[in-house]
C-alpha positions in Angstrom: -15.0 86.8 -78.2 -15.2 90.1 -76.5 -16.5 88.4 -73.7 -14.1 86.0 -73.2 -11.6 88.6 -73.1 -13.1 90.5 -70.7 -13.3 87.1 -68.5 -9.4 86.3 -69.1 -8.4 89.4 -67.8 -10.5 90.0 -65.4 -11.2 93.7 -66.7 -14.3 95.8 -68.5 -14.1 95.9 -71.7 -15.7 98.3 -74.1 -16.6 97.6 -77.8 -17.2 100.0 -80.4 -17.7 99.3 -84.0 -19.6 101.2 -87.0 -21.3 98.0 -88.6 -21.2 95.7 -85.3 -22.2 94.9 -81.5 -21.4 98.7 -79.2 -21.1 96.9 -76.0 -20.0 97.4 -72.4 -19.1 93.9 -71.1 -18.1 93.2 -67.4 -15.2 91.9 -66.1 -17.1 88.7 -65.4 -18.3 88.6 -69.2 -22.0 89.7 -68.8 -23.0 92.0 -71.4 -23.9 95.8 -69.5 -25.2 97.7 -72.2 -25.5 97.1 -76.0 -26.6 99.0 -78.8 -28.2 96.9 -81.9 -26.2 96.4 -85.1 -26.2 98.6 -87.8 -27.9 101.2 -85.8 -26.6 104.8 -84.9 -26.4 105.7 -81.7 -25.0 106.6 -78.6 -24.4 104.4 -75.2 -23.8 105.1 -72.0 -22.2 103.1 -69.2 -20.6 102.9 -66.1 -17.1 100.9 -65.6 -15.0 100.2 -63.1 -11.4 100.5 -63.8 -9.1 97.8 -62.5 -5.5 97.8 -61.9 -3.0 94.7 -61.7 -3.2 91.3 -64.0 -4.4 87.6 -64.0 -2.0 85.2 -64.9 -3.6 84.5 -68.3 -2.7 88.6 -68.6 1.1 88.4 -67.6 1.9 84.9 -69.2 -0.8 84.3 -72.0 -0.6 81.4 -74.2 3.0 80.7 -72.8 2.3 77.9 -70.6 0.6 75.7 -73.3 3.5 76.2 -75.7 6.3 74.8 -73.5 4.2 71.7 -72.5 3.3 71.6 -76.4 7.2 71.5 -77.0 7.9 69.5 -74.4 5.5 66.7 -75.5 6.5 66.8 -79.0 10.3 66.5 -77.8 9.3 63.8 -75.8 7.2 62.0 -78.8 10.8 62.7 -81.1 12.8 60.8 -79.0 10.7 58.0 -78.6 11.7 54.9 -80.1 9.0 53.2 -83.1 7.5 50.7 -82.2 6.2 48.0 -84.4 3.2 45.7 -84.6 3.4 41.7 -84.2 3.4 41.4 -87.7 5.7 41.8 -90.6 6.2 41.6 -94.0 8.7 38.8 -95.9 9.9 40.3 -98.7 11.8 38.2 -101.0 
């Protein structure tokens, strides 16, 4: 997921956990450096920091919510339609 991440934003990103993956991950989502889990230890890295945002970074999951919205306003209003058959209740 990390790497992902890294990928959407188009940044490093740096991952530190006790029990977990250490990792330096490039912006393009290629793992740098990485200490095994549940191992002490100390990494070193180099990063280049990045300035500005993607699209994904400024708008996020915005985009696919209003088309979400918008389709399941469009679905609401549509009228019911029914199939060639029906029942004759007496």
């Amino acid at each position: 997921m990390a790497a992902m991440q890294a990928r959407e934003e188009e940044k490093p990103d740096i991952r530190a956990t006790n029990t977990g993956v250490t990792a330096i991950i490039s912006p393009n989502g290629r793992v740098q450096a990485k200490l095994p889990e549940f191992v002490s230890g100390a990494l070193n890295g180099k990063i280049n920091p990045r300035k500005g945002k993607t699209p994904f970074g400024m708008l996020g999951d915005l985009p696919f919510l209003i088309i979400c919205l918008f389709a399941l306003i469009i679905q609401a209003f549509r009228p019911i339609q029914r199939t060639g058959v029906e029942n004759d209740v007496q």
